[in-house]
C-alpha positions in Angstrom: 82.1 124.8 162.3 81.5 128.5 160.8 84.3 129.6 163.6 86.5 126.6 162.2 85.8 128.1 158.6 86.7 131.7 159.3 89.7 130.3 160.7 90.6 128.7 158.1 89.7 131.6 155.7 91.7 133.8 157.4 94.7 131.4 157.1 94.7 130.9 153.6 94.4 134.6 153.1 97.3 135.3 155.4 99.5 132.9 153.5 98.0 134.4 150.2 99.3 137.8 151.3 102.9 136.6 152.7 103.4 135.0 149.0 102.4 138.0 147.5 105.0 139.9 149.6 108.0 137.5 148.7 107.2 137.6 145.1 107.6 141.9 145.7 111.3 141.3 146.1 112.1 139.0 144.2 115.2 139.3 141.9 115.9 139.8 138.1 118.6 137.9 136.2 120.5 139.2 133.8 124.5 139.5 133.3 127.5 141.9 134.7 130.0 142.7 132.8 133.0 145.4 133.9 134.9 148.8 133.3 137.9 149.9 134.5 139.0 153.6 136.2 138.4 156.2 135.3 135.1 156.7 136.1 134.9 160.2 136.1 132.6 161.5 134.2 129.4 159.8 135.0 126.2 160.1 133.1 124.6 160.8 136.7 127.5 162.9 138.8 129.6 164.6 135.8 133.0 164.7 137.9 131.7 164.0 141.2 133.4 161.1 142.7 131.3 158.5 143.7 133.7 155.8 144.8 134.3 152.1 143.6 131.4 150.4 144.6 129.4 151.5 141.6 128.2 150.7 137.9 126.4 151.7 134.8 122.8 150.5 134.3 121.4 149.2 130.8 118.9 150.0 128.7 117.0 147.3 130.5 116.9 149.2 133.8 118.8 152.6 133.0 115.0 154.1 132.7 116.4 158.0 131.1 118.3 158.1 133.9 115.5 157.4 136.9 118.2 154.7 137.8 120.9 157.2 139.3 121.6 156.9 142.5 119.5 153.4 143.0 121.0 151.0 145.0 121.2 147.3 144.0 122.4 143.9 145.6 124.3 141.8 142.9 125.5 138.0 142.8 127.0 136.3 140.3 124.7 132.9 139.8 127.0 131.3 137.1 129.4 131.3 134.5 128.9 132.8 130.4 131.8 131.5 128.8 134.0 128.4 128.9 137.1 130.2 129.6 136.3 130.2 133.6 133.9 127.4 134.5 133.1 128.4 138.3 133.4 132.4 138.1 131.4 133.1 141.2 133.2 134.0 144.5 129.9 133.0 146.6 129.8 136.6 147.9 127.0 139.8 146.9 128.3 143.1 146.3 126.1 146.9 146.8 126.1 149.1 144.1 125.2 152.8 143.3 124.2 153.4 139.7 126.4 156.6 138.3 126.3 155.9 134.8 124.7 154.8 131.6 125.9 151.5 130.2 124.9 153.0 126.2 122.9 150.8 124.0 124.9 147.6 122.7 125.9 147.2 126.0 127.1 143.4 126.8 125.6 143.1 130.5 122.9 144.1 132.4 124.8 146.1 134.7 128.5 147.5 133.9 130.0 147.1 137.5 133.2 148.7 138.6 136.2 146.7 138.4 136.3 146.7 142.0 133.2 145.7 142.2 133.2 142.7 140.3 136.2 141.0 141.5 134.5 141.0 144.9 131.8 138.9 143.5 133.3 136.9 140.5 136.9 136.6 138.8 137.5 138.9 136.5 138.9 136.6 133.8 135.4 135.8 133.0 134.8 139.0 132.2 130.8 138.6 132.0 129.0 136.2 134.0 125.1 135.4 134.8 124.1 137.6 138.2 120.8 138.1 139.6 120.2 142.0 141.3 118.1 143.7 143.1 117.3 147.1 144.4 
């Protein structure tokens, strides 16, 4: 029976462990909002292109700009507004953070408006996403 216990011991601490590990990456909620070309200059690359597939982090994430060049997965969860009841296109979209989305900011992350219309329609103009890095 002590076998039988450390066996079981060492079970419930394995699973312990794999929980702990899911809950690591985990993503945050928040909202997305967009802005439109040009996107030049950036708070992170001055006039360095950096392509489309990018956006401006909040103050929630933005860090004094530790966020540049972080890489995050984002997918529209749900609609904000009225005006477009089913905003999400079902699909996830990588981002590089090049800029600062400046106090007062109405989303979570500023996406491209490339960007966003891969993942929602851009009549909503904000919609409930969750991200992660």
């Amino acid at each position: 029976t002590t076998t039988m216990a450390k066996v079981i011991t060492s079970v419930v601490i394995a699973a312990v462990v794999a929980l702990a590990m899911v809950s690591l990456v985990a993503a945050d909620s928040g909202t997305a909002t967009f802005y439109t070309p040009p996107y030049t200059p950036s708070a992170c690359y001055g006039f360095e292109d950096q392509g489309t597939m990018i956006a401006a982090a909040s103050d929630v994430f933005w860090n004094g700009g530790a966020a540049c060049g972080q890489q995050y997965v984002v997918t529209c969860t749900g609609p904000t507004n009225q005006g477009v009841p089913q905003p999400c296109t079902g699909q996830s979209v990588t981002v590089k953070i090049v800029d600062h989305c400046p106090s007062g900011c109405a989303g979570t992350i500023d996406l491209s408006q490339e960007a966003f219309a891969i993942i929602a329609n851009p009549d909503a103009g904000k919609f409930f996403i969750d991200y992660q890095q």
